[in-house]
GUZA-483623 format. One record per atom (N, C-alpha, C): atom name; residue number from 1; y, z, x; residue in three letters. Coordinates in pm, whole numbers, plus 50000, padded with zeros to 5 digits. Each point is the difference from the previous one (the first is absolute). Layout:
REM residues N
NODE atom   n    yy    zz    xx res
NODE   CA NUM     Y     Z     X Ala
...
***
This chain:
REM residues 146
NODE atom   n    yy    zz    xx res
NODE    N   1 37665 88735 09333 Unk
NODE   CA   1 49865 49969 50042 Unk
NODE    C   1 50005 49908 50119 Unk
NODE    N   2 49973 50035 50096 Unk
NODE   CA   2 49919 49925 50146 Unk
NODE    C   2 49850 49944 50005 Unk
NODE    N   3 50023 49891 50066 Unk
NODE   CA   3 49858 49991 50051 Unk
NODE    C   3 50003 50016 50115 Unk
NODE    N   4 49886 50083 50098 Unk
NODE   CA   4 49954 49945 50156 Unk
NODE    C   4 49928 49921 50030 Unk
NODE    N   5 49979 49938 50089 Unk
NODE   CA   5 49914 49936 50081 Unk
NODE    C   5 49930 50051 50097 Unk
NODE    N   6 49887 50007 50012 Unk
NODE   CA   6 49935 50100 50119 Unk
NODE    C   6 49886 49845 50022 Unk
NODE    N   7 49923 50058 50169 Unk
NODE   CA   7 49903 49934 50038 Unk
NODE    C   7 49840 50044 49913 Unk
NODE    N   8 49929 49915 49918 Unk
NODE   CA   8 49914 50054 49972 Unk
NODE    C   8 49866 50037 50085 Unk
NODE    N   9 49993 49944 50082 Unk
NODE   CA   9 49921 49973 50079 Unk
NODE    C   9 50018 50195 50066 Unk
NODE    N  10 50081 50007 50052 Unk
NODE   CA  10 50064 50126 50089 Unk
NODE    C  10 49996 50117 49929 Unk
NODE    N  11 49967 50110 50084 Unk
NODE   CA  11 50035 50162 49927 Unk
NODE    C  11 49844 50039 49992 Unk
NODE    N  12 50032 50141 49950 Unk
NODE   CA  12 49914 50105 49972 Unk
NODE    C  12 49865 49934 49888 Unk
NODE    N  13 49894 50041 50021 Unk
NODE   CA  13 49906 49925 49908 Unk
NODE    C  13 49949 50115 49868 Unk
NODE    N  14 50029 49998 49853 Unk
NODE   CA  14 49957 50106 49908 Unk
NODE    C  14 49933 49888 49944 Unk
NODE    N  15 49848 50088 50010 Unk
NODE   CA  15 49863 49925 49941 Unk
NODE    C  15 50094 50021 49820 Unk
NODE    N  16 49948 49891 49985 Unk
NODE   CA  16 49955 50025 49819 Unk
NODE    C  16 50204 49972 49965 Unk
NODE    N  17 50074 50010 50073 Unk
NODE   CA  17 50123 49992 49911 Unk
NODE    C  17 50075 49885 49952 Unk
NODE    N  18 49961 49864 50057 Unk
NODE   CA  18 50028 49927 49965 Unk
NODE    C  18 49899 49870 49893 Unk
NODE    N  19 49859 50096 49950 Unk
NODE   CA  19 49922 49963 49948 Unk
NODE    C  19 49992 49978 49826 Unk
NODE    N  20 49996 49907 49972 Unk
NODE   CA  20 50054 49949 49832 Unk
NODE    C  20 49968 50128 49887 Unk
NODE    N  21 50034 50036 49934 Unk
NODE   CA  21 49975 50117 49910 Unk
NODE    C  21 50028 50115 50040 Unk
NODE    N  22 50012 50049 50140 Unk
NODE   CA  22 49993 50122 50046 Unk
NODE    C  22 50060 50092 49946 Unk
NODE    N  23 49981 50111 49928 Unk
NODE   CA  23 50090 50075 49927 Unk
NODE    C  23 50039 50088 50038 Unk
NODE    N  24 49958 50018 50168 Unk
NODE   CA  24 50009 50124 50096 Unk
NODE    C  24 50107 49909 50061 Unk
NODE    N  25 50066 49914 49989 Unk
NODE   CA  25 50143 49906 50036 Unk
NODE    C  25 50081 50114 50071 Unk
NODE    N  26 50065 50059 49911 Unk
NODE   CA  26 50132 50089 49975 Unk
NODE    C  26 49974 50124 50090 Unk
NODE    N  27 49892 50066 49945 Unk
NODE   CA  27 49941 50106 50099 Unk
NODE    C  27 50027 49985 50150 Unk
NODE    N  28 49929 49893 50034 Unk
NODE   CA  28 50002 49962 50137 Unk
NODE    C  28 50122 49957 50106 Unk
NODE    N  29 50076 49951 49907 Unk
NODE   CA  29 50125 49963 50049 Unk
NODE    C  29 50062 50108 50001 Unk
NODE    N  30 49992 50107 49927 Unk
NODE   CA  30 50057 50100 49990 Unk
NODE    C  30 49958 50132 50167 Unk
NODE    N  31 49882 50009 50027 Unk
NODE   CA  31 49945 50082 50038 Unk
NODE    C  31 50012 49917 50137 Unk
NODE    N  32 50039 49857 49997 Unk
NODE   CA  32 49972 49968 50139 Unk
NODE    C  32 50225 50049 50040 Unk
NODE    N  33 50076 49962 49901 Unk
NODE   CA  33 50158 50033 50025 Unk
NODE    C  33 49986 50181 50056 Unk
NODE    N  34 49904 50016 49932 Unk
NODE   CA  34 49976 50205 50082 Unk
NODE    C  34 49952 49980 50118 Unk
NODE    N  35 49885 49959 50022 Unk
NODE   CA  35 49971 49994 50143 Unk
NODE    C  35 50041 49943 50091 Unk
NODE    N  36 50101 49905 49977 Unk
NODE   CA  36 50130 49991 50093 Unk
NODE    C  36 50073 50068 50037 Unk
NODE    N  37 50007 50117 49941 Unk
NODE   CA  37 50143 50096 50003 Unk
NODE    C  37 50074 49975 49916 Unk
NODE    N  38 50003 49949 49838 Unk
NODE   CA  38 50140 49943 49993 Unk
NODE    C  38 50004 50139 49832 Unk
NODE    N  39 49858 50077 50053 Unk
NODE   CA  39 50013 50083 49848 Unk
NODE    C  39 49936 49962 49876 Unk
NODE    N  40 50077 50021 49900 Unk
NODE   CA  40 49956 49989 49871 Unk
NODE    C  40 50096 49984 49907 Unk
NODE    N  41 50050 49866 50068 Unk
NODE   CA  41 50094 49957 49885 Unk
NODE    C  41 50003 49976 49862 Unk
NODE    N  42 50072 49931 49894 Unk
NODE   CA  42 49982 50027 49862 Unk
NODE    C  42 50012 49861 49963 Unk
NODE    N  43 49888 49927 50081 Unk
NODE   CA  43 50005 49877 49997 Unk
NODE    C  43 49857 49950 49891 Unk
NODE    N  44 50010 49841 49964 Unk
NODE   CA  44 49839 49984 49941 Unk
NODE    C  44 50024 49877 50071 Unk
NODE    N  45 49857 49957 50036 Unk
NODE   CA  45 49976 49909 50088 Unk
NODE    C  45 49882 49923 49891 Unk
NODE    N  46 50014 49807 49972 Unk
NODE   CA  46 49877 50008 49967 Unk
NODE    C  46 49996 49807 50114 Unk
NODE    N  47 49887 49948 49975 Unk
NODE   CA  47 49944 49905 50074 Unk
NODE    C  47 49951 49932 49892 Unk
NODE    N  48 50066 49835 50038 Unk
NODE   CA  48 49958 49820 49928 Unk
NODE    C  48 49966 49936 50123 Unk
NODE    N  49 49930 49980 49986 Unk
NODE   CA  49 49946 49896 50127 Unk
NODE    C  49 50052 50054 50158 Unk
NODE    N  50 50057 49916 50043 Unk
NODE   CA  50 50039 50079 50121 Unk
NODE    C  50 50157 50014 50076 Unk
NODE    N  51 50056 50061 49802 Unk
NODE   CA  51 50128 50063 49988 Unk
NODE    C  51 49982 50148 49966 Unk
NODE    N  52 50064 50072 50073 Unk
NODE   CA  52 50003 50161 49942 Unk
NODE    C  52 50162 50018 49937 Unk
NODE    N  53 49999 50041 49906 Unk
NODE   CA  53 50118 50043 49924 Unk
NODE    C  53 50003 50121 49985 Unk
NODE    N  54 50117 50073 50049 Unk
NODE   CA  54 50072 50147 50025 Unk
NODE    C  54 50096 50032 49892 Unk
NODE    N  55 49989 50091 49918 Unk
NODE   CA  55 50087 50046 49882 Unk
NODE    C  55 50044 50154 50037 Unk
NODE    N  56 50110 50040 49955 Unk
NODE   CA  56 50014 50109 50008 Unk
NODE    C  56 50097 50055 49997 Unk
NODE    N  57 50050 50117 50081 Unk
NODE   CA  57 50155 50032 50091 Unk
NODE    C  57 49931 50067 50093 Unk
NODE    N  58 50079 50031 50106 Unk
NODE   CA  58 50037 50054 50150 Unk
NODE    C  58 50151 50050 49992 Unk
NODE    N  59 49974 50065 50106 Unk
NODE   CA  59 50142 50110 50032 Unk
NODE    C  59 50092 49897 50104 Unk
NODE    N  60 49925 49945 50086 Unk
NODE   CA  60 50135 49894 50075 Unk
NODE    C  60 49918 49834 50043 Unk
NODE    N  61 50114 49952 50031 Unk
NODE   CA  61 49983 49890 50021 Unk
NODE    C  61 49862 49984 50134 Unk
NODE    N  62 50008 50074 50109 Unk
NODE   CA  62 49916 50001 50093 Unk
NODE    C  62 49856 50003 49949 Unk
NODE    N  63 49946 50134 49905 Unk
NODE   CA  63 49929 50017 49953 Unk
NODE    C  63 49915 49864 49957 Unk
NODE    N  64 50103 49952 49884 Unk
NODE   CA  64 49936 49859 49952 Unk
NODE    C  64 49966 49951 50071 Unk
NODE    N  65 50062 49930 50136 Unk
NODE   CA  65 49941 49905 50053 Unk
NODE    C  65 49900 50017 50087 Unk
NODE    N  66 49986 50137 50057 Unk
NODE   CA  66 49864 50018 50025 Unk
NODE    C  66 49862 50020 49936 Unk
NODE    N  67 49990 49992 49873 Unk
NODE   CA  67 49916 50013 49944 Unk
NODE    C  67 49972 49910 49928 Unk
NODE    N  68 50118 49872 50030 Unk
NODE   CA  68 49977 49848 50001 Unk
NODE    C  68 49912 49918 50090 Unk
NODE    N  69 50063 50085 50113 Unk
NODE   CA  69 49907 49943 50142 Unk
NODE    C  69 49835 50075 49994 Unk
NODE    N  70 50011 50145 49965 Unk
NODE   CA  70 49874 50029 49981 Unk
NODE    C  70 49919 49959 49915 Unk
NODE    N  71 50021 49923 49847 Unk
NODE   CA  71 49941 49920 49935 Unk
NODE    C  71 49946 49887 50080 Unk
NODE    N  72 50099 49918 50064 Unk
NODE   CA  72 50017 49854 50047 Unk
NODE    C  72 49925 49986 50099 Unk
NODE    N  73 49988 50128 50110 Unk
NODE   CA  73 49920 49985 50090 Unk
NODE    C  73 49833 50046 50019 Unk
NODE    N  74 49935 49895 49828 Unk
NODE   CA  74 49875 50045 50032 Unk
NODE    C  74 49928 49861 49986 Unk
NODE    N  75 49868 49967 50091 Unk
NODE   CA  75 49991 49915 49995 Unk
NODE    C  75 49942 49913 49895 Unk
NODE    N  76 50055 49907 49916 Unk
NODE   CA  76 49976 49939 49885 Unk
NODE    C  76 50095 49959 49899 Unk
NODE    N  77 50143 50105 49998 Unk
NODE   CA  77 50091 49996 49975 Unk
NODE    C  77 50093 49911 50023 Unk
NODE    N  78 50062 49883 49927 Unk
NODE   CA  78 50024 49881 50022 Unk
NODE    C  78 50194 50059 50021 Unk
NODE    N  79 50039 50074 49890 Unk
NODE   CA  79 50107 50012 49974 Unk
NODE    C  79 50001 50162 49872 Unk
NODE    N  80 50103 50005 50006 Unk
NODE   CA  80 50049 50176 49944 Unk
NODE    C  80 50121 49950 49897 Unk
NODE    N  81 49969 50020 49847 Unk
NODE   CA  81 50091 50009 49935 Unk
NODE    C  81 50126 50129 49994 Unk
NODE    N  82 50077 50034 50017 Unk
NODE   CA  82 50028 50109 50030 Unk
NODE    C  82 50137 50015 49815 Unk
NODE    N  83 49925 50112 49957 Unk
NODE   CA  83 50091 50039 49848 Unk
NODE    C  83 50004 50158 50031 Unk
NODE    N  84 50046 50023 50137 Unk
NODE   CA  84 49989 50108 50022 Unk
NODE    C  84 50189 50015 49957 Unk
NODE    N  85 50036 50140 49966 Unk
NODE   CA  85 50181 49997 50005 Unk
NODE    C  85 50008 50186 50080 Unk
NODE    N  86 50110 49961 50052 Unk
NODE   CA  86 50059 50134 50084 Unk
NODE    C  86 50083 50058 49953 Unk
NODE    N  87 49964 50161 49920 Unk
NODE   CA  87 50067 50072 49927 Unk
NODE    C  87 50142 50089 50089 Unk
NODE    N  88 50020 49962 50169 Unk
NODE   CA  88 50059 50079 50081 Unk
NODE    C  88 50085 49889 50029 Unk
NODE    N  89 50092 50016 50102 Unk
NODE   CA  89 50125 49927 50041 Unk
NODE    C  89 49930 49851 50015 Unk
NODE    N  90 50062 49882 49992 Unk
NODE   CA  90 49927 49893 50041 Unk
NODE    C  90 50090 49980 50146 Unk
NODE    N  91 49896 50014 50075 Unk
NODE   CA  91 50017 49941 50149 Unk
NODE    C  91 49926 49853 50020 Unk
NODE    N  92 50093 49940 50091 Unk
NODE   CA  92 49958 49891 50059 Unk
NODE    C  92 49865 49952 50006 Unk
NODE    N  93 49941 49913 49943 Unk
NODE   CA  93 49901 49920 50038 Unk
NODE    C  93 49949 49992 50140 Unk
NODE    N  94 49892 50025 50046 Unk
NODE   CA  94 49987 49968 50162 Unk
NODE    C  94 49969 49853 49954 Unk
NODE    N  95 49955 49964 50138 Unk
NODE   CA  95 49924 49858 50028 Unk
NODE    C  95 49842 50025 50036 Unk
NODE    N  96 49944 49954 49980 Unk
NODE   CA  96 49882 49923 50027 Unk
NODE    C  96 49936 49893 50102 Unk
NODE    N  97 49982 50045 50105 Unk
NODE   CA  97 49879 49905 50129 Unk
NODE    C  97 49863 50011 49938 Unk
NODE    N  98 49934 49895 50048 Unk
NODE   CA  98 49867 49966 49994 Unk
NODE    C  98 49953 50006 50166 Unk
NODE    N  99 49875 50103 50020 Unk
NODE   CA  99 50015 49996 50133 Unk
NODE    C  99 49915 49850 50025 Unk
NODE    N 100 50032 49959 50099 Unk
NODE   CA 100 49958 49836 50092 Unk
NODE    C 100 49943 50053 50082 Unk
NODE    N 101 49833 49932 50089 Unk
NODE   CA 101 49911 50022 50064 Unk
NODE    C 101 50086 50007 50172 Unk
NODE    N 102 49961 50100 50060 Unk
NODE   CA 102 50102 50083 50148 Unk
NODE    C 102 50124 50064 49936 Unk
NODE    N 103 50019 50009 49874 Unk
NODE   CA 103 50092 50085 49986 Unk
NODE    C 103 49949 50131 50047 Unk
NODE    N 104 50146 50092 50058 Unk
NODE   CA 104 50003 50109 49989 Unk
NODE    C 104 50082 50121 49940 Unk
NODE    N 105 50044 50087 49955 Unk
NODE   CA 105 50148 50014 49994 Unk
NODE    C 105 50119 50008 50040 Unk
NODE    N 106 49980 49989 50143 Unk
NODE   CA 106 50108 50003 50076 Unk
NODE    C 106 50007 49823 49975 Unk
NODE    N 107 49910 49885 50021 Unk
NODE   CA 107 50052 49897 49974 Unk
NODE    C 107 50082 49967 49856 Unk
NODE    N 108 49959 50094 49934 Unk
NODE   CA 108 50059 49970 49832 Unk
NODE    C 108 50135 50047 50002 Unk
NODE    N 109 50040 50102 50070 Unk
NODE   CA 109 50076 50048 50016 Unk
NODE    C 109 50131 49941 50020 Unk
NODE    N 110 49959 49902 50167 Unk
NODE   CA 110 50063 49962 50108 Unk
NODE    C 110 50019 49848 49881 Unk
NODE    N 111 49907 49905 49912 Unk
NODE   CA 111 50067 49940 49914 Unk
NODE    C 111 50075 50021 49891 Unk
NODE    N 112 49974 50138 49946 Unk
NODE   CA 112 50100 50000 49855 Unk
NODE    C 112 50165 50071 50059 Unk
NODE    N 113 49953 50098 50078 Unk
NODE   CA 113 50126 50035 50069 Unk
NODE    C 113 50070 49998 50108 Unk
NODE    N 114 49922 49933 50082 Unk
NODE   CA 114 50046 49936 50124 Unk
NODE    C 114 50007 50111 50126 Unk
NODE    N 115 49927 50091 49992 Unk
NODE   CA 115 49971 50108 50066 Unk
NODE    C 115 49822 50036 49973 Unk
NODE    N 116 49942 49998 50085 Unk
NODE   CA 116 49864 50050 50017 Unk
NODE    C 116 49958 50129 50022 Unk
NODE    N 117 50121 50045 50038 Unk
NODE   CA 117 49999 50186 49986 Unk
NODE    C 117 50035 50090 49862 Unk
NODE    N 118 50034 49882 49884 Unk
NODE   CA 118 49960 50117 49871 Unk
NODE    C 118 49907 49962 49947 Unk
NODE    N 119 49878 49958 50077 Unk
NODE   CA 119 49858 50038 49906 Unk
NODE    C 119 49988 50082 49916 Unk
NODE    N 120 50030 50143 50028 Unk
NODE   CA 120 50011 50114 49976 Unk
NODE    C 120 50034 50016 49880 Unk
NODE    N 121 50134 49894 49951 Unk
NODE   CA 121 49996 50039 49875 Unk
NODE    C 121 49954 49935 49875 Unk
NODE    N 122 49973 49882 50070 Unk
NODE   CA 122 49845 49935 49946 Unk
NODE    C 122 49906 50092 49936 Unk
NODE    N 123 49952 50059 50079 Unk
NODE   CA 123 49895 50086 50025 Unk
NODE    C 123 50010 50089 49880 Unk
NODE    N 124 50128 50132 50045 Unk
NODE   CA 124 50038 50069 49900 Unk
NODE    C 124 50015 49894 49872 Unk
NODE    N 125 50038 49950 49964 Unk
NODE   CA 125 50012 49901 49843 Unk
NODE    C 125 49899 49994 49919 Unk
NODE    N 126 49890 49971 50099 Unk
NODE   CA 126 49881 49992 49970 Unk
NODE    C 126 49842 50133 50009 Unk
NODE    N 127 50074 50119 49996 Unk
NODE   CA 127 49906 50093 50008 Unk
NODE    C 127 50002 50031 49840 Unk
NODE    N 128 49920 50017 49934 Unk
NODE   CA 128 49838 50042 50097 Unk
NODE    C 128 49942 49929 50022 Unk
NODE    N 129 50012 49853 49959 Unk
NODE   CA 129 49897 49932 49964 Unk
NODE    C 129 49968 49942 50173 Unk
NODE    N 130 50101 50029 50055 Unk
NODE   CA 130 49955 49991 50158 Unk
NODE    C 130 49982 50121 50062 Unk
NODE    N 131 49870 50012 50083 Unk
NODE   CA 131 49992 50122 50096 Unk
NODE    C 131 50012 49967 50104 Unk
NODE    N 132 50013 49911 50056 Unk
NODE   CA 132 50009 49990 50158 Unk
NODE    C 132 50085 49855 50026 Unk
NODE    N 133 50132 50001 50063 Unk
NODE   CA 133 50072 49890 49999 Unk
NODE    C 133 49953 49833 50079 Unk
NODE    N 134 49847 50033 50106 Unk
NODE   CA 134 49871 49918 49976 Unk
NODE    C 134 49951 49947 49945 Unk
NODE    N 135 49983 50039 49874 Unk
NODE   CA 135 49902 49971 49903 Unk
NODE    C 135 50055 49923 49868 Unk
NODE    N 136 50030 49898 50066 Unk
NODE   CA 136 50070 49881 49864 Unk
NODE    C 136 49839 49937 50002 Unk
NODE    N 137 50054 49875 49918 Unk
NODE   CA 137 49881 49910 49999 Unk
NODE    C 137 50091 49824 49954 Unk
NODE    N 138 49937 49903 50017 Unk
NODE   CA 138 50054 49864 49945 Unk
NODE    C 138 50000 49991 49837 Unk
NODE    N 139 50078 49964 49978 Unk
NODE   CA 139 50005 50017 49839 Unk
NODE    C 139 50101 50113 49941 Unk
NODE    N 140 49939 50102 50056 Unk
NODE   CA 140 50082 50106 49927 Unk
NODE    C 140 50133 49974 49971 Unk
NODE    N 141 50035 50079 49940 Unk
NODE   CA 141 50145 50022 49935 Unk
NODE    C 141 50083 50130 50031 Unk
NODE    N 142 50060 49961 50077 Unk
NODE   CA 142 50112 50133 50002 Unk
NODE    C 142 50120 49987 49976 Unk
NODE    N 143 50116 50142 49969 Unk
NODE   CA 143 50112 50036 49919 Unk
NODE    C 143 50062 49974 50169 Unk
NODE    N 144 50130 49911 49972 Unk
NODE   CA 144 50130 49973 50115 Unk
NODE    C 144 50089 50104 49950 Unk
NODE    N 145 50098 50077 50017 Unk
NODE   CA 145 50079 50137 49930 Unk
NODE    C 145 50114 49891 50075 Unk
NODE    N 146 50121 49997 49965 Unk
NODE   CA 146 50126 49953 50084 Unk
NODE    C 146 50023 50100 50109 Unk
***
């Protein structure tokens, strides 16, 4: 079991999901990990205050952590319990940036790897939940791949 840390303040806004009783919790978390792209995993998602806890399995390690970040990155979401486990090879852990206000990815880049020309695989790491390698925001959370 992990915890994350995410910005609560930052991310995507779902009316009603972080609202006390909500029993449409799970649903939503669920339907918002689809409209990311990330499918229909065989995950259950439920919400305490402004922790979301992820149960389940996934097929790889990547998987998980995007659908860590797609939990994490909504706004209200303080932090992501993650009881998710990976029934496929266990690969490496990525890392984790928080984007900082003028970030871009080529600047994230040019600090985690000392090259500003693999945005790119920034980018890729982070699809779907990114469509346009533009379109970060402050706060967010994105997957570092080695």
């Amino acid at each position: 079991m992990s915890l994350f840390s995410f910005v609560k303040e930052a991310g995507e806004k779902l009316i009603d999901l972080l609202t006390p009783g909500n029993a449409n919790a799970e649903e939503q978390l669920k339907k918002h990990v689809q409209n990311v792209g990330l499918g229909n995993p065989n995950i259950t998602a439920s919400v305490e205050g402004d922790k979301v806890i992820l149960k389940g399995e996934v097929a790889s390690q990547e998987e998980k952590e995007k659908i860590i970040l797609a939990a994490g990155n909504i706004e209200g979401v303080a932090s992501v319990e993650d009881q998710i486990t990976v029934s496929g090879a266990a690969d490496k852990a990525a890392r984790f940036v928080t984007v900082e206000k003028g970030d871009t990815l080529s600047a994230i880049s040019k600090r985690v790897y000392g090259d500003g020309n693999k945005y790119q695989k920034i980018f890729e790491a982070n699809k779907p939940m990114l469509s346009d390698p533009n379109k970060i925001y402050p706060g967010q959370v994105l997957r570092i791949p080695d």
